[in-house]
N, C-alpha and C positions, 0 to 999 in steps of 0.2 A: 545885360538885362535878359537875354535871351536864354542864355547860359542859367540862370537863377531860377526863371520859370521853369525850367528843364529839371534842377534841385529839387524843389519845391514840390514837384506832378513826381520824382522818385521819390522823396522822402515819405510824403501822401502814401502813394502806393505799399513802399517798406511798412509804415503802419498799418496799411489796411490790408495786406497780405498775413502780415504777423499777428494782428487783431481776429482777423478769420482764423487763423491757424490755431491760436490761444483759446477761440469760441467752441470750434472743432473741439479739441483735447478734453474743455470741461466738458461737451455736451455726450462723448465719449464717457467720461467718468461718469456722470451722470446715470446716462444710461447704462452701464455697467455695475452702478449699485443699487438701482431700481429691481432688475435681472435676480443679481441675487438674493436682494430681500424677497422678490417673489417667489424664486426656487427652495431659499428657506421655508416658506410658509406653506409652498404647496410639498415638500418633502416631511411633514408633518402630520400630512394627511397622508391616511393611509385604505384603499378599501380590501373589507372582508368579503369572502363568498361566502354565504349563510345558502346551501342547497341553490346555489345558481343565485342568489339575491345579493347585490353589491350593497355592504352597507358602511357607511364612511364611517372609520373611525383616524380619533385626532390624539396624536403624539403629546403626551402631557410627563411631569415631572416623577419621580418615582416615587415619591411622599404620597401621592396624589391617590394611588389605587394599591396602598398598602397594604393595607385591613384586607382588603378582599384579595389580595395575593394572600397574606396569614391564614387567612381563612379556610383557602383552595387547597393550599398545604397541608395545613390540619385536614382537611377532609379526607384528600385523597392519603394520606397518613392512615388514618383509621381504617378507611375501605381497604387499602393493601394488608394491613395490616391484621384484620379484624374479619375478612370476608373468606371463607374457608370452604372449599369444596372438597367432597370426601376425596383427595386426590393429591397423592404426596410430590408429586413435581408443580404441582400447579401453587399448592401452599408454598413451597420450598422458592417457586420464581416470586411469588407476591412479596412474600417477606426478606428477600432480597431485594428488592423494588423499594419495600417501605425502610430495606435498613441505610438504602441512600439518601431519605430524608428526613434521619435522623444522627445523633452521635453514639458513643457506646453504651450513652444510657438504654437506648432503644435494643440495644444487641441483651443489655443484661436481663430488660422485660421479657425478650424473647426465652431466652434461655430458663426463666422464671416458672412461662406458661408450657415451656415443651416439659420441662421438669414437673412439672403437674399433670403433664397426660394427656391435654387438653387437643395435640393434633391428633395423637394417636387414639384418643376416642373419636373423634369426627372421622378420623378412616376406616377403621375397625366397625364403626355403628352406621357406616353409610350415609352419614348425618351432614347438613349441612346450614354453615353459620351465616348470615349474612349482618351487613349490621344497617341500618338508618339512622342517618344524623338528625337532632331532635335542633339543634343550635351551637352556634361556637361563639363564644365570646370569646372576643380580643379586646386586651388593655395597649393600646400604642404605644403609651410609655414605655411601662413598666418591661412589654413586650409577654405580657403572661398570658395564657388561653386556658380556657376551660371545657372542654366537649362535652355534648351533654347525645345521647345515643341510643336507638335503641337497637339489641341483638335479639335474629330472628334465629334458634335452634330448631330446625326441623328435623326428627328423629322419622323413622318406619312407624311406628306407635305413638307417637307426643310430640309436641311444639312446645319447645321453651322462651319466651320473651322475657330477655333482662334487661333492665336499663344499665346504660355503661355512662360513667362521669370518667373522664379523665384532666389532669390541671400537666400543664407543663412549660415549658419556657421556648422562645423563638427567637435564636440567634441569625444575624444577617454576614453567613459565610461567604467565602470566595464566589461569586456564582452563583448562589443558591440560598436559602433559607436551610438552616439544620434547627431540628427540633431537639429539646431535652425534657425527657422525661420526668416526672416524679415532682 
């Protein structure tokens, strides 16, 4: 008899030892995937300095802020591309810049306008092109753009303002967006 309640007060114990042991382990995992769903979420956020201003921005899919990536490329595309100081390194670094976000279509435009004369009268005239973007449509789908521009010529004697349209296509390369011209 004595012997039995002895069993009985181990046995007890054996469960309630292993019972805490078991509570322990989930309350471990538990805690453990609470952790990193939060470190998920707050790895998501990210702040910017805007001039010393923190301003929180949130990790979103890459579908999400397309258009306005197509966009930004288009732009800065044209500006490199399009912005001319009477200054033959300065042109020669830009449109190296712009022939990186582009394919050979962009090399062959080049070669199109140098063959026209077009750098070598903005150096030779002291002249300088600038250009403002008017708008850029983007089609998502289709991936097609249309730039709509205006260029500022300012000569010693005259200012020319022409409107520039260009239409092209946007492929999504290694890394980068390449643009195709034409």
């Amino acid at each position: 008899m004595f012997l039995q309640k002895i069993e009985n007060k181990i046995r007890l114990a054996i469960w309630v030892s292993g019972g805490s042991f078991v509570s322990c382990i989930l309350i471990v995992i538990l805690i453990l995937m609470f952790t990193n769903i939060q470190l998920d979420k707050t790895r998501k956020n990210i702040y910017v300095l805007d001039e010393a201003t923190p301003i929180l921005a949130k990790q979103v899919g890459v579908e999400a802020n397309r258009v306005v990536e197509y966009q930004s490329h288009v732009n800065l595309f044209h500006l490199l591309f399009w912005t001319l100081p009477p200054d033959d390194k300065t042109i020669e670094r830009n449109i190296a810049k712009a022939m990186y976000l582009g394919d050979e279509s962009v090399y062959a435009e080049y070669t199109n306008v140098k063959e026209k004369g077009l750098y070598g009268q903005v150096i030779n005239t002291s002249s300088t092109c600038t250009i403002e973007t008017d708008s850029i449509t983007i089609n998502p789908s289709s991936h097609e753009f249309i730039y709509y521009g205006t260029q500022r010529i300012e000569r010693k004697t005259s200012v020319i303002i022409r409107q520039i349209v260009t239409t092209g296509l946007l492929e999504d390369g290694p890394g980068r967006i390449i643009i195709r011209t034409g």
